[in-house]
C-alpha positions as CSV (number, residue, x, y, z in Angstrom):
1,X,18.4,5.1,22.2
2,X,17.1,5.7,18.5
3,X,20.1,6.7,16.5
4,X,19.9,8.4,13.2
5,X,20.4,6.2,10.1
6,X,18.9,2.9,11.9
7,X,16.9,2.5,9.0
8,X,17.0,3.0,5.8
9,X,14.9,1.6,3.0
10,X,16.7,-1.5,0.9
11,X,14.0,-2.0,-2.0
12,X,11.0,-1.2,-3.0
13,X,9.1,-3.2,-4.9
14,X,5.3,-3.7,-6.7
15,X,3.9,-6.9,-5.8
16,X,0.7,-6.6,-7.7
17,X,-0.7,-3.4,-9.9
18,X,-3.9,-4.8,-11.1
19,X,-7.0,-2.9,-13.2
20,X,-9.9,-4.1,-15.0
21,X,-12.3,-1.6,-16.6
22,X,-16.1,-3.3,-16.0
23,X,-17.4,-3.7,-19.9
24,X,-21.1,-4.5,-18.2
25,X,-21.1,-1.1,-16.4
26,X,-24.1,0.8,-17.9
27,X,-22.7,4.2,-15.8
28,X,-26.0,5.3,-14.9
29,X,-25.6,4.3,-11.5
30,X,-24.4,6.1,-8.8
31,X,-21.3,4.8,-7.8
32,X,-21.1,3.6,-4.6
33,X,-17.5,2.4,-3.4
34,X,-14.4,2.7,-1.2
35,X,-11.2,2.7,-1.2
36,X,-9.7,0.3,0.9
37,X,-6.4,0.5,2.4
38,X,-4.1,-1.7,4.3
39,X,-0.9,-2.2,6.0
40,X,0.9,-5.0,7.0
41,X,4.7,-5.8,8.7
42,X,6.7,-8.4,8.8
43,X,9.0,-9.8,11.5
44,X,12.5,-8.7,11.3
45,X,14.6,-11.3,9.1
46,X,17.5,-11.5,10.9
47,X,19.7,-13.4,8.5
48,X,19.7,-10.3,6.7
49,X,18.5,-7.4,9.4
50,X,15.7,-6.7,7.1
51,X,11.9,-5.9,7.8
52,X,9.1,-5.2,5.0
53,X,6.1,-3.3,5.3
54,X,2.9,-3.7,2.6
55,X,0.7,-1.2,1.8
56,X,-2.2,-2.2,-0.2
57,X,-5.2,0.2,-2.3
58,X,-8.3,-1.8,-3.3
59,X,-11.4,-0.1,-4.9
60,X,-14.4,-2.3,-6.2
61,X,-14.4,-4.9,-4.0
62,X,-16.8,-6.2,-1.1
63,X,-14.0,-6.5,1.9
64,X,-16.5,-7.2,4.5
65,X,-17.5,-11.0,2.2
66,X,-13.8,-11.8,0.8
67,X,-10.5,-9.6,0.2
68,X,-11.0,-11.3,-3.7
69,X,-15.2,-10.7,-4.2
70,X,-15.8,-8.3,-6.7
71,X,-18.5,-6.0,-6.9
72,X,-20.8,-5.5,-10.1
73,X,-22.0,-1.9,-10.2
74,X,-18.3,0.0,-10.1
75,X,-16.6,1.2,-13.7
76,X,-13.8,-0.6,-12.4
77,X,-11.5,-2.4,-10.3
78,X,-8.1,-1.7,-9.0
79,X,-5.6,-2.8,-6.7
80,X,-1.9,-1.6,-5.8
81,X,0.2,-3.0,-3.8
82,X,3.7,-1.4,-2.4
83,X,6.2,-3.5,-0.3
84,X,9.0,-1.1,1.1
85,X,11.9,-3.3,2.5
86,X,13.5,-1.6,5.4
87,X,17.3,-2.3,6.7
88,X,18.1,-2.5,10.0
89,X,22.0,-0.9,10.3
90,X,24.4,-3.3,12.3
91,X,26.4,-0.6,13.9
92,X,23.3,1.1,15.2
93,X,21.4,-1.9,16.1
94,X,18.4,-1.6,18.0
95,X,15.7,-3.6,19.8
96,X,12.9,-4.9,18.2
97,X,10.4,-3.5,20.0
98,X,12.0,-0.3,18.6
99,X,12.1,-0.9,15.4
100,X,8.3,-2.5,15.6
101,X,7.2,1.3,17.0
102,X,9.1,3.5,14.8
103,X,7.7,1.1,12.1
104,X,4.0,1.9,13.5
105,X,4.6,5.3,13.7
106,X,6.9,6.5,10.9
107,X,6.0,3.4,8.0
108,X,2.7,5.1,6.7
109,X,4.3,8.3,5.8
110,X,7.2,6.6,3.6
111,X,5.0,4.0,2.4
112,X,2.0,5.8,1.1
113,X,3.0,8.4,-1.2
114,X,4.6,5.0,-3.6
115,X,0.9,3.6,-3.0
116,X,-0.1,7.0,-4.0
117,X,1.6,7.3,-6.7
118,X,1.1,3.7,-8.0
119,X,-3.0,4.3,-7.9
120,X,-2.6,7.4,-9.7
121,X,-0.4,6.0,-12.3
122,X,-1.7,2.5,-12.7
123,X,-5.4,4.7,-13.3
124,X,-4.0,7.4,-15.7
125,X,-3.1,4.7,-18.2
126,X,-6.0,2.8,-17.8
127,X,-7.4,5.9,-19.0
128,X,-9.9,6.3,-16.2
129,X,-10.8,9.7,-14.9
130,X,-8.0,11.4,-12.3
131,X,-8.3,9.1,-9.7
132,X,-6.2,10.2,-6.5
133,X,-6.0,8.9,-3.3
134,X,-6.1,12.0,-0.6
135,X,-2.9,13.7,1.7
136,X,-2.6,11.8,4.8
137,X,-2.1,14.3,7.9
138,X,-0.2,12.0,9.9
């Protein structure tokens, strides 16, 4: 049974805030570019009952040639990185396969508003124009 207070987040930390405005970028050109997002989860450390989950924001790069391959005709590049560090309680321990499905199904909503957040901010003073990612209806 899921009890209350079987998780709780430890840290949260900012692996990587990166931004680098494009000085070849004539603006002209219609930009044409995504945001990508991504989510990853690591196995539960049990020396320390602890379980991390990464959420990552890219814009300007080509994701379907490398994660790091840049492209050329974008005003800029950007990527955020959250990593929220989850603890697992001892006195309301529960099973993995628990944990791994709350994780899936709860992780996004905590996660994403620091990714959010981060994107917004690490834009704003870059001076770029308000750059937001969208609510998530989850």
């Amino acid at each position: 049974m899921w009890e209350e207070q079987a998780l709780r987040i430890k840290d949260i930390n900012y692996p990587k805030l990166y931004v680098e405005l494009n000085s070849s970028y004539d603006g002209d050109s219609e930009v044409v570019s995504t945001i990508a997002i991504q989510t990853a989860k690591s196995d539960l450390d049990e020396s320390d009952n602890t379980v991390g989950v990464k959420m990552r924001a890219q814009f300007g790069f080509n994701h379907s040639e490398s994660p790091e391959s840049v492209q050329s005709d974008v005003p800029f590049w950007l990527e955020a990185q959250v990593e929220v560090v989850f603890e697992v309680s001892e006195e309301n321990k529960t099973s993995i396969q628990e944990i791994d499905e709350w994780l899936e199904n709860n992780s996004p909503r905590i996660v994403y508003p620091y990714l959010r957040e981060a994107v917004h901010s690490l834009a704003a003073k870059s001076g770029l124009e308000d750059l937001t990612l969208p609510l998530l209806k989850l």
